[in-house]
N, C-alpha and C positions, 0 to 999 in steps of 0.2 A: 175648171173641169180638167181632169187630166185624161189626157188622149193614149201614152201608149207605156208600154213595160219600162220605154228608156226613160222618158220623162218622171215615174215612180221612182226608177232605181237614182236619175238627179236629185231628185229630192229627199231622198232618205240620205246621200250622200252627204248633202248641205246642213246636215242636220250637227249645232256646236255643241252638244251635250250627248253623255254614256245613254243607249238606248239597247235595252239586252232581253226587250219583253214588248209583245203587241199585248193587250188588250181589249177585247170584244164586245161591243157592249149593243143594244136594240133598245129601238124607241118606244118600243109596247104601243104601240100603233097597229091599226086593221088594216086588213088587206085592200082597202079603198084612198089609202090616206100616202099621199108622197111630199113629204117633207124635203125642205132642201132644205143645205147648210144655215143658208140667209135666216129660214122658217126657224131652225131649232135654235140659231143665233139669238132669233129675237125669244122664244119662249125663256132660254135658261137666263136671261136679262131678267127678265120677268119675271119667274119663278125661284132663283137663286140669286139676283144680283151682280150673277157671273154672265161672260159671255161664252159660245161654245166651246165644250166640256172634251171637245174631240178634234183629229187631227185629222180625218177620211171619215166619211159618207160613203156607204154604199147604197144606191138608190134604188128604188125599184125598176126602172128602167136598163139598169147594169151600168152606168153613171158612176164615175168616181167623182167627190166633191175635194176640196179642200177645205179645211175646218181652220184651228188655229194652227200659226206656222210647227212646222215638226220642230224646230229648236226651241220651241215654248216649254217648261212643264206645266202642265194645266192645273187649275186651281182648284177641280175637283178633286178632294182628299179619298184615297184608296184605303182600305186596310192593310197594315203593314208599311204603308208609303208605296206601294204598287204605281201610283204615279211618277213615282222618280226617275225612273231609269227606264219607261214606256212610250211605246204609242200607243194611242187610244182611236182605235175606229167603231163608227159605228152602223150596225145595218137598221136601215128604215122597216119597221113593221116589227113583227116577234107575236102576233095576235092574229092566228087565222080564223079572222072572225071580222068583217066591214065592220066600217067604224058606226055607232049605233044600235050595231045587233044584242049588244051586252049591255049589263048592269054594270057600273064601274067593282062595283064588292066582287062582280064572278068573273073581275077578267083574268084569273089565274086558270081557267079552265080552259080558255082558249091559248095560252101558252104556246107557241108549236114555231118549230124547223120549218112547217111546211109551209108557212106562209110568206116565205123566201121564194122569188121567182132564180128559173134558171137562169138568166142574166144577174143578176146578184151575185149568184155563187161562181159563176166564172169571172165577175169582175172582182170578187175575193183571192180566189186563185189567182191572176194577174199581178194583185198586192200581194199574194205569201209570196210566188217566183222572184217578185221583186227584192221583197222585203230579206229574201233566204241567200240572195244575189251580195248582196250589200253587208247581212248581218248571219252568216252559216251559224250560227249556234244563238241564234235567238230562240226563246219559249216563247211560245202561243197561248195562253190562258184567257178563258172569258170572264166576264165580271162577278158568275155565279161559280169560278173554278178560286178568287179570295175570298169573295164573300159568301158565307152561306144566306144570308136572308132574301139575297140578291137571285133571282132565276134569267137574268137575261145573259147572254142573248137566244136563248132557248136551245140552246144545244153545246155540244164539248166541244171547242176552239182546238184542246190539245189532239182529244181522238181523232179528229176531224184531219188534221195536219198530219197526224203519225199514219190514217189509212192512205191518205193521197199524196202524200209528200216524203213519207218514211220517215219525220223527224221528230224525236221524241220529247218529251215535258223531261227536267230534269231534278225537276223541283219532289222533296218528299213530301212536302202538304205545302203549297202555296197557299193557303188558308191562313198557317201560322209562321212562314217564311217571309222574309220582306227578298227584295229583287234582287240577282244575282249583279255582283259587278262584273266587267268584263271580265276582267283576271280570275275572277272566280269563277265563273258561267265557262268558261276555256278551260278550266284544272278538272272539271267535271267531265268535259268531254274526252280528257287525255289517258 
């Protein structure tokens, strides 16, 4: 569990590999359902043969977790390589709708931001300060801002960042961009 701004901003520090992009991604989970790291640990064994696909948990509770170490890159394959040069978090939920309430075929209708408690989103905010601390010219994209087939984490990571944070995406279509290197992600800013 991580406890506070400093202990985020150590750990993004500790990090031995180029990191110049978060990654956003939701468990498409109902508003009833709180997964922890350990839970999504054992599912992606399970279901991929990998172990968790992600470096923070944001919990329903406002919980930050620790997934795999940040100097890992994860074995989930991105579009473009979107993994390489990332962190990958992710928030619990992305279905405001209890889990149950739906037919697995209509959970695209329950899709929704809203089913993000306010603790979530301030424990997001903690991670961007941190993250902004450590990395000034990192891009924010979510998993549906590469991929199009992809809709989580139900809402814009980049717009999200630029209303609250003022820092902009710099990418012309992350869609068909692969991830900035430092040196390049810096010549964009200049």
């Amino acid at each position: 569990m991580i406890d506070s701004k400093e202990e985020l901003i150590a750990d993004l520090r500790a990090a031995k590999r180029e990191i110049t992009e978060v990654v956003v991604h939701s468990t498409f989970t109902g508003t009833n359902v709180n997964l922890r790291a350990e839970d999504i640990n054992a599912l992606m064994v399970r279901d991929y043969g990998f172990g968790i696909a992600y470096h923070y948990i944001f919990n329903r509770d406002g919980s930050i977790q620790r997934g795999r170490p940040i100097s890992i890159e994860l074995e989930q394959q991105l579009k473009n390589n979107h993994q390489q040069r990332s962190i990958q978090v992710c928030f619990v939920g992305g279905l405001n709708v209890p889990e149950g309430g739906f037919n697995l075929p209509d959970y695209k209708k329950f899709v929704s931001k809203n089913s993000y408690t306010r603790e979530r989103w301030t424990a997001f905010d903690l991670f961007i300060g941190a993250a902004y601390t450590v990395y000034p010219y990192l891009q924010m994209l979510g998993h549906n801002s590469i991929d199009p087939e992809n809709m989580d984490p139900a809402f814009d990571p980049a717009e999200y960042v630029e209303s609250k944070f003022g820092k902009k995406l710099v990418f012309d279509d992350p869609k068909t961009q692969p991830p900035f290197t430092r040196d390049a992600l810096i010549k964009r800013f200049l």
